[in-house]
C-alpha positions as CSV (number, residue, x, y, z in Angstrom):
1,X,-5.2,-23.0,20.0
2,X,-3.1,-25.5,21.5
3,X,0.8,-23.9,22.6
4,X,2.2,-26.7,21.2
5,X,0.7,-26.8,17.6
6,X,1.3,-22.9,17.5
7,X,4.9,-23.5,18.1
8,X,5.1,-26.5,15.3
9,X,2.9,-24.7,12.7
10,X,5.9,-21.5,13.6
11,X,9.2,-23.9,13.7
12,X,7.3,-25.6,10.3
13,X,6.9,-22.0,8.7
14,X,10.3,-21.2,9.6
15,X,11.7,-24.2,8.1
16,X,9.6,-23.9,4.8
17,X,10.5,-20.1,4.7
18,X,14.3,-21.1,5.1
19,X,14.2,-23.6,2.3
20,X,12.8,-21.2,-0.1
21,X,14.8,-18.8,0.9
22,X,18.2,-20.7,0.4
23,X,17.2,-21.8,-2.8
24,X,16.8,-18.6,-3.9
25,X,19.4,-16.2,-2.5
26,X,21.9,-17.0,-5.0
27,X,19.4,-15.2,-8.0
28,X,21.2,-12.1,-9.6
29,X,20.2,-9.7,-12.5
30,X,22.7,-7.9,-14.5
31,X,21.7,-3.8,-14.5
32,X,24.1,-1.9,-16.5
33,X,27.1,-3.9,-16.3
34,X,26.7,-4.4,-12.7
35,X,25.6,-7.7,-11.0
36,X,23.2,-6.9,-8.9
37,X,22.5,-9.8,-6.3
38,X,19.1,-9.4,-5.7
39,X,18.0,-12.9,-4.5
40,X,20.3,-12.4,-1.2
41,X,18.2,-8.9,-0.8
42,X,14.8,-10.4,-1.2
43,X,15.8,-13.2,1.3
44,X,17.2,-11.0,4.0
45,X,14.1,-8.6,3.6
46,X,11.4,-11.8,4.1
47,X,13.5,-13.7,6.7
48,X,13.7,-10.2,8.8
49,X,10.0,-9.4,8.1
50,X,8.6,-12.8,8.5
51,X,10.5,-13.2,12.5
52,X,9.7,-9.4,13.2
53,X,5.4,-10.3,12.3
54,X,5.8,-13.4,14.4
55,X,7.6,-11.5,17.4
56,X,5.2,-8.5,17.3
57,X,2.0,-10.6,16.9
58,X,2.8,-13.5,19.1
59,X,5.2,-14.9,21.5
60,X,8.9,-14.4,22.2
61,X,8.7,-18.6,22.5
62,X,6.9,-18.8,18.9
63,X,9.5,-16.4,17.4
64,X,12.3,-18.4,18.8
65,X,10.5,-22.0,17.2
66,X,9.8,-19.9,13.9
67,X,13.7,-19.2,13.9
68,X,15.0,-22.2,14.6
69,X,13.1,-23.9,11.6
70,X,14.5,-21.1,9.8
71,X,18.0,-21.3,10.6
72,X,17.9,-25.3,10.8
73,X,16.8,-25.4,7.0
74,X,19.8,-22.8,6.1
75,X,22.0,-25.3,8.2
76,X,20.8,-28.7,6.3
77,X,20.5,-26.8,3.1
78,X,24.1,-25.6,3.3
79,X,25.6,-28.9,4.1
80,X,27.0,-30.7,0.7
81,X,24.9,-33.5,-1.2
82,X,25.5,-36.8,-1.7
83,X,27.0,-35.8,-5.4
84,X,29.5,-33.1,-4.2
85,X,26.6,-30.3,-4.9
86,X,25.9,-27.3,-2.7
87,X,23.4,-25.0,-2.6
88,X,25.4,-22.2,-0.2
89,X,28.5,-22.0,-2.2
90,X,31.3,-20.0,-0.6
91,X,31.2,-16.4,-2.3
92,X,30.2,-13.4,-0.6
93,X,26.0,-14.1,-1.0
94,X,26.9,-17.8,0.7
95,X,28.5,-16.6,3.3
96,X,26.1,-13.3,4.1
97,X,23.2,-15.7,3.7
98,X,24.6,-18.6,6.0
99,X,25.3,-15.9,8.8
100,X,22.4,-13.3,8.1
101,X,19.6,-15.3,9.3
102,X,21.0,-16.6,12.6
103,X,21.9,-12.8,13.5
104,X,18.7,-11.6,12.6
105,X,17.3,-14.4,14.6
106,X,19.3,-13.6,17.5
107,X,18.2,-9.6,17.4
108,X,14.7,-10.0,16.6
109,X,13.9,-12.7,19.2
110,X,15.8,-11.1,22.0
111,X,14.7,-7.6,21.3
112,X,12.5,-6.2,24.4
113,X,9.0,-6.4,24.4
114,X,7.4,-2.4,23.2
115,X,5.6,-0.9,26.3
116,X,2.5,-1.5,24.7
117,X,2.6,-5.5,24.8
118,X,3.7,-4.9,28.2
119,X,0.0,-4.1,29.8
């Protein structure tokens, strides 16, 4: 397949994946008196798994694209709206999910290639 289309379907995925994820990671459920934020969980957990899938089964370079959508959508997204609205507010799950990503980005693309890709 063509490098190029590889690394728009990955930045494309990314970006979709980041959408999704910011509109969800604000979700909580209430478990015996205790707010529970399990949309920030879910989102940390499937931005971490999707770049680590993408780093071990293809490119460093596709990784990289795949984070950038990733962390591009969290950036847009976080921005306020025309109305005032946002969709990051600033409480602990805002700020863990504006910074979480790019981190994790950072780690997982930068992590040294296993011995075994390496022959």
């Amino acid at each position: 397949m063509n490098r190029w289309l590889v690394r728009t379907l990955a930045a494309c995925g990314g970006f979709l994946l980041g959408m999704v994820f910011t509109f969800g990671h604000q979700a909580r459920a209430g478990v015996a008196g205790i707010d529970l934020p399990w949309g920030l969980g879910v989102a940390l957990v499937g931005t971490v798994s999707a770049l680590i899938g993408i780093r071990l089964f293809a490119s460093r370079l596709v990784a990289a694209w795949a984070a950038a959508g990733l962390v591009a959508a969290v950036v847009l997204l976080s921005m306020p709206g025309p109305g005032g609205s946002v969709l990051v507010p600033a409480n602990l799950s805002g700020i863990i999910w504006a910074i979480g990503p790019s981190l994790s980005a950072i780690v997982i693309v930068m992590w040294p290639a296993s011995n075994a890709s390496r022959r």
